[in-house]
C-alpha positions in Angstrom: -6.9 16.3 -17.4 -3.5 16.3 -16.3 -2.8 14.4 -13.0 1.1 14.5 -11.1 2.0 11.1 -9.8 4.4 11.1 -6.1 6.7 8.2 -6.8 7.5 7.6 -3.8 11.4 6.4 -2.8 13.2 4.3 0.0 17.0 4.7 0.2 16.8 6.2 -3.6 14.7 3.0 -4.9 11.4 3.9 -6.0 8.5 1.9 -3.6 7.0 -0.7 -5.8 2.9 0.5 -5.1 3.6 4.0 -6.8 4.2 2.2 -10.3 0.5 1.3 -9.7 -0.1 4.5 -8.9 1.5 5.7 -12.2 -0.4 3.3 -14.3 -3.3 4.1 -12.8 -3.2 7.7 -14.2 -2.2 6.9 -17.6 -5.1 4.7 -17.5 -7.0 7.7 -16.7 -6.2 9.3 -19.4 -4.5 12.9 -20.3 -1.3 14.7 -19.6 0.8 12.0 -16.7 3.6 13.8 -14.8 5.7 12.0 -12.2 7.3 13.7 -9.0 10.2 12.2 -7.2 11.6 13.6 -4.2 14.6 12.0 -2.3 18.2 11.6 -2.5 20.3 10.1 -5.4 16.5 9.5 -7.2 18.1 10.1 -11.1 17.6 6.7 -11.9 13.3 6.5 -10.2 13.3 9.4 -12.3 14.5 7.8 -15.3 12.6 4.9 -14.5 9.3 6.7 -13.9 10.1 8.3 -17.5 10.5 4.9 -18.9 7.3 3.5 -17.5 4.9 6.8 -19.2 5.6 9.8 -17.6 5.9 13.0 -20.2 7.8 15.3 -17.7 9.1 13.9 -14.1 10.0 16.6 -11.6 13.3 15.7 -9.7 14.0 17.5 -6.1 17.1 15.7 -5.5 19.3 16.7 -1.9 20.8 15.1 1.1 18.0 16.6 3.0 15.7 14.9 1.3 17.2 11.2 1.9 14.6 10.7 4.7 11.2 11.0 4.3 9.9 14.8 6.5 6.6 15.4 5.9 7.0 19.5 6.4 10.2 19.4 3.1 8.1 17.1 1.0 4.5 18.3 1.3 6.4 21.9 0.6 8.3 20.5 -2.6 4.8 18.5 -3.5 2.9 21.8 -3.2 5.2 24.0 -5.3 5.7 21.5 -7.9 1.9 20.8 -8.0 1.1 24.8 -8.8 4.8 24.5 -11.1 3.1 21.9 -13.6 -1.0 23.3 -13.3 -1.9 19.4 -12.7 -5.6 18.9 -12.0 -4.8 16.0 -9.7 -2.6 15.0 -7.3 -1.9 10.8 -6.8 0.2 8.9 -4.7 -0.2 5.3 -3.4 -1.9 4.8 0.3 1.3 3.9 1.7 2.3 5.6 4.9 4.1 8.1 3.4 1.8 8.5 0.5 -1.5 9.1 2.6 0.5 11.6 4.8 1.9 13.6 1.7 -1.7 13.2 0.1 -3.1 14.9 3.4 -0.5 17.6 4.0 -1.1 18.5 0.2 -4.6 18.5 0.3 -5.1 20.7 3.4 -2.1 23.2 2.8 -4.1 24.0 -0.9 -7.3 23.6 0.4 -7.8 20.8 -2.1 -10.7 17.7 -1.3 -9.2 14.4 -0.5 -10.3 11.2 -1.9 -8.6 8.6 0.6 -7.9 4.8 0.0 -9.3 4.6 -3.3 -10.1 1.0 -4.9 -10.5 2.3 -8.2 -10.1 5.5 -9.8 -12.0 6.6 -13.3 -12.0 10.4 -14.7 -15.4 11.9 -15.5 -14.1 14.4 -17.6 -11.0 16.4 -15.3 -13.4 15.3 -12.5 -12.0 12.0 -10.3 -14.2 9.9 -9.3 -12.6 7.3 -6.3 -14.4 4.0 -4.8 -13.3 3.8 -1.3 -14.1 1.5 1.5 -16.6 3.4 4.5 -18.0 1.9 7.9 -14.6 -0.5 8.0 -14.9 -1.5 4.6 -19.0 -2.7 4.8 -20.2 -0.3 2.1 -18.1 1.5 -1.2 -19.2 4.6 -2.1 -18.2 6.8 -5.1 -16.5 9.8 -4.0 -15.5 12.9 -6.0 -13.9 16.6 -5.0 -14.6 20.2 -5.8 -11.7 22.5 -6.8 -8.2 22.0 -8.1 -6.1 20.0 -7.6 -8.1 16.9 -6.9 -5.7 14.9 -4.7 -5.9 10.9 -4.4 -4.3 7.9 -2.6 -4.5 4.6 -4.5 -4.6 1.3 -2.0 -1.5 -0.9 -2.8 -2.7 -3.7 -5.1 -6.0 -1.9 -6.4 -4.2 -1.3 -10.2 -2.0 -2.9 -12.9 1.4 -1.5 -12.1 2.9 0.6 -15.3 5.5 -1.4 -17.2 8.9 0.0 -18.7 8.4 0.8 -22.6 11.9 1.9 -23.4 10.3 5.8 -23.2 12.2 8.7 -21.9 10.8 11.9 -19.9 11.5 14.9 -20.0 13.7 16.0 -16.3 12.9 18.6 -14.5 15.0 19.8 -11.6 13.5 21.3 -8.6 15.3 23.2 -5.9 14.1 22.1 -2.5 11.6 24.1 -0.9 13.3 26.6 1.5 11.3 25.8 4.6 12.2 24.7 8.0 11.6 20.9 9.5 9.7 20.8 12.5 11.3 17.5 13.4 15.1 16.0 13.8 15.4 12.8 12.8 17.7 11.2 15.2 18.6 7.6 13.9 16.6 5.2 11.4 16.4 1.5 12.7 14.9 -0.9 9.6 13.7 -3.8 10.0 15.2 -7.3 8.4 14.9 -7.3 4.9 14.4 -10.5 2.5 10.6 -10.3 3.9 7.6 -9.2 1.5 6.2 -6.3 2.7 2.6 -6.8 3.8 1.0 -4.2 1.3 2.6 -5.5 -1.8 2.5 -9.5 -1.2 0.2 -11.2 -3.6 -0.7 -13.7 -1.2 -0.7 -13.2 3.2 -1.3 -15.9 5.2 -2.0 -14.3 9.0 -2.1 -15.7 12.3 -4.9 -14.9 15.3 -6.0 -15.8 18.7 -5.9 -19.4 17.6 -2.0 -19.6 17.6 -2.2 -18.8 21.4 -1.7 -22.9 22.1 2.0 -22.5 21.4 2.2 -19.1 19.6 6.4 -19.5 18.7 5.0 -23.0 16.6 2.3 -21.6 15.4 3.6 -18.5 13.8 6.1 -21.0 12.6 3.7 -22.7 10.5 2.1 -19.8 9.5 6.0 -18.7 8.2 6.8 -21.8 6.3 3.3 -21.6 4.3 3.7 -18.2 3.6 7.3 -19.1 2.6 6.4 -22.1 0.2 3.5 -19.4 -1.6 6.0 -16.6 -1.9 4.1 -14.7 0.3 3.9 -12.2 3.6 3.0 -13.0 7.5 0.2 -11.0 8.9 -1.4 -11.2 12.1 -4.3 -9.9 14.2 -4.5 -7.5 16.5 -5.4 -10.2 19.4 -1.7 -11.7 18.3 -0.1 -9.0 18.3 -1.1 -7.5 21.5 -0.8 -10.8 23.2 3.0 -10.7 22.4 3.3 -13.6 19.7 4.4 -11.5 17.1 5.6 -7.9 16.0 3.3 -4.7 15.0 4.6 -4.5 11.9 2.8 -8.0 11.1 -0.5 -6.3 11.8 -3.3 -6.3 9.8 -6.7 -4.3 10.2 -7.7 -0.8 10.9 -4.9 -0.1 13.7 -2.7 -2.0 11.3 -1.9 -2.3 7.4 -4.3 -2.6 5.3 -4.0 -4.7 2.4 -5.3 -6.3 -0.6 -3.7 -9.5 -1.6 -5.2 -12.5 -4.4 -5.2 -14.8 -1.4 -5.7 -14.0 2.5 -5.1 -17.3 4.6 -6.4 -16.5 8.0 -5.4 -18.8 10.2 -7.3 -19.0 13.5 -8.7 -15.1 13.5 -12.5 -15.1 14.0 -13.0 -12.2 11.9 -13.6 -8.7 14.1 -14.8 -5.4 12.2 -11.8 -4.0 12.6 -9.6 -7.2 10.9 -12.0 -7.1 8.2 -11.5 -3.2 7.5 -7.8 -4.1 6.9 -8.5 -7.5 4.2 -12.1 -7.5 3.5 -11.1 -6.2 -0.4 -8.7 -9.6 -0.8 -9.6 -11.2 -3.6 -9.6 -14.8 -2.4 -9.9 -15.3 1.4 -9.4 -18.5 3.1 -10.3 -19.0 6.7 -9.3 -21.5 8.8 -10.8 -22.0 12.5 -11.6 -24.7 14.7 -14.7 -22.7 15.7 -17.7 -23.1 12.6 -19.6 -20.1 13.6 -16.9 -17.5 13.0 -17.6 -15.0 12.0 -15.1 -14.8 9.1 -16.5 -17.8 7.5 -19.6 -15.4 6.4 -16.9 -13.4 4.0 -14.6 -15.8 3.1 -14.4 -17.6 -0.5 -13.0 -21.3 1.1 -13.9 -22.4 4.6 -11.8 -24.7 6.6 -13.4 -26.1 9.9 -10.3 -27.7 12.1 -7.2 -27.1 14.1 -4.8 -24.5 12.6 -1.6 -26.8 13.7 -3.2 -29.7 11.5 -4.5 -28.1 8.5 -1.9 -25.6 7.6 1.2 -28.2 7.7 -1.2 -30.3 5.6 -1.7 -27.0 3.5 2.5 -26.5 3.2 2.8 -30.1 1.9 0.1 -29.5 -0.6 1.6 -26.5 -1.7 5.0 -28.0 -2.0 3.8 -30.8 -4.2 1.9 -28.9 -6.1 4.9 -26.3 -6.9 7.8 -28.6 -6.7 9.3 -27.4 -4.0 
């Protein structure tokens, strides 16, 4: 089986989750091809060749510097019938899951979406994904080449740089139109983890609404001492204590960190479609009975503004910070 890997790019620096992606298909076994597709990407290419990939496809132009889902689902698709690759992979990010789709429906290819793990029967895939807001898994495979998949962030070992080299492959861009104009690209303030690739998130619900500016606060300064992300609820973020992009759940990001804090969320469906797969979650709430407590690893019964500065000092002393 032979399976094309999208590294995916942000300002020409590859995004961290496709390297899991990529080592993901070499575990798979078979031919491993990498695509990049962006604007001064020569050294994601070289990196991608470095980390396993026999032959990495490069469409490299200025219109390519922002990510247009018409120009790169056109460049993925030619690329895809260039190299004869049995399967398509890209993380779940945004951008991944959007490429995946585009791909997928353009060749009339089967989708498997939001995979946990990934194993080849054969040049069959076989994904686990998440169904009924992540209550059941089910094994999922697709008729027909290419076979096109989106890894979850976090669900695979990321490949490691072995010193190999690739062999470069330079694509003209696809000579199609963009139905869209991008106007002006605001990003947010860096120096944070990004939600889908922190190891560890401690989140913030409902409970914070006492005084929501100390509470996220506290939340922050945990998250800070653990080296991890903030996440909140939907309830949080809709009552105004804290930004979208903090969201967690099926109308937010979903994620898969070693350790989920939950910090005064009471555990709706939809929060646990977006950080049921954690490996270790921790809830915190004053109230016993909710219902997060039935899925989480460690309970804690009391008030959020007690138990997670007692938490930060812990954590401090413990890490000598």
């Amino acid at each position: 089986m032979k399976t094309l890997v999208f590294i995916e790019t942000d300002n020409g620096a590859p995004v961290a989750s496709s390297w899991e992606a990529l080592g993901k298909a070499l575990e798979l076994g078979g031919a491993v091809e990498a695509l990049v597709i962006g604007q001064g990407v020569a050294a994601a290419a070289a990196d991608a060749g470095s980390r396993g990939a026999s032959k990495v496809y490069v469409v490299d132009d200025a219109s390519r510097g922002i990510f247009d889902l018409d120009l790169f689902a056109a460049d993925a698709k030619a690329v895809v019938a260039q190299s004869g690759a049995d399967a398509f992979l890209a993380s779940h990010t945004g951008n991944g899951r959007d490429l995946a789709g585009a791909v997928g429906f353009d060749l009339g290819a089967g989708v498997i979406a939001d995979c946990l793990e990934l194993k080849a029967d054969g040049a069959r895939l076989i994904g686990t994904r998440p169904i009924f807001s992540g209550n059941i898994l089910v094994d999922v495979s697709v008729d027909g080449k290419p076979q096109v998949a989106t890894l979850r962030p976090r669900a695979a070992a990321p490949a490691q740089p072995a010193g190999g080299s690739a062999e470069i492959v330079n694509v003209a861009p696809a000579a199609v139109a963009s139905k869209v104009q991008v106007k002006a690209v605001e990003r947010a303030e860096t120096g944070e983890v990004p939600l889908t690739e922190a190891s560890v998130i401690v989140s913030g619900g409902r409970g914070v609404a006492k005084d929501p500016v100390l509470g996220f606060k506290l939340i922050g300064e945990l998250a800070a001492v653990l080296g991890g992300a903030v996440g909140a609820s939907r309830a949080a973020v809709d009552a105004g204590f804290i930004p979208y992009k903090h969201q967690v759940g099926q109308t937010g990001k979903v994620v898969r960190p070693d350790v989920y804090i939950a910090c005064g969320i009471s555990g709706a469906v939809q929060h646990l479609a977006g950080m049921g797969s954690s490996k270790v979650i921790v809830c915190i709430n004053k109230d016993a009975e909710s219902p997060l407590f039935s899925v989480a690893n460690y309970g804690i019964v009391g008030d959020l503004y007690e138990v997670v500065p007692a938490l930060t000092r812990a954590a401090k002393s413990k890490l000598n910070k």
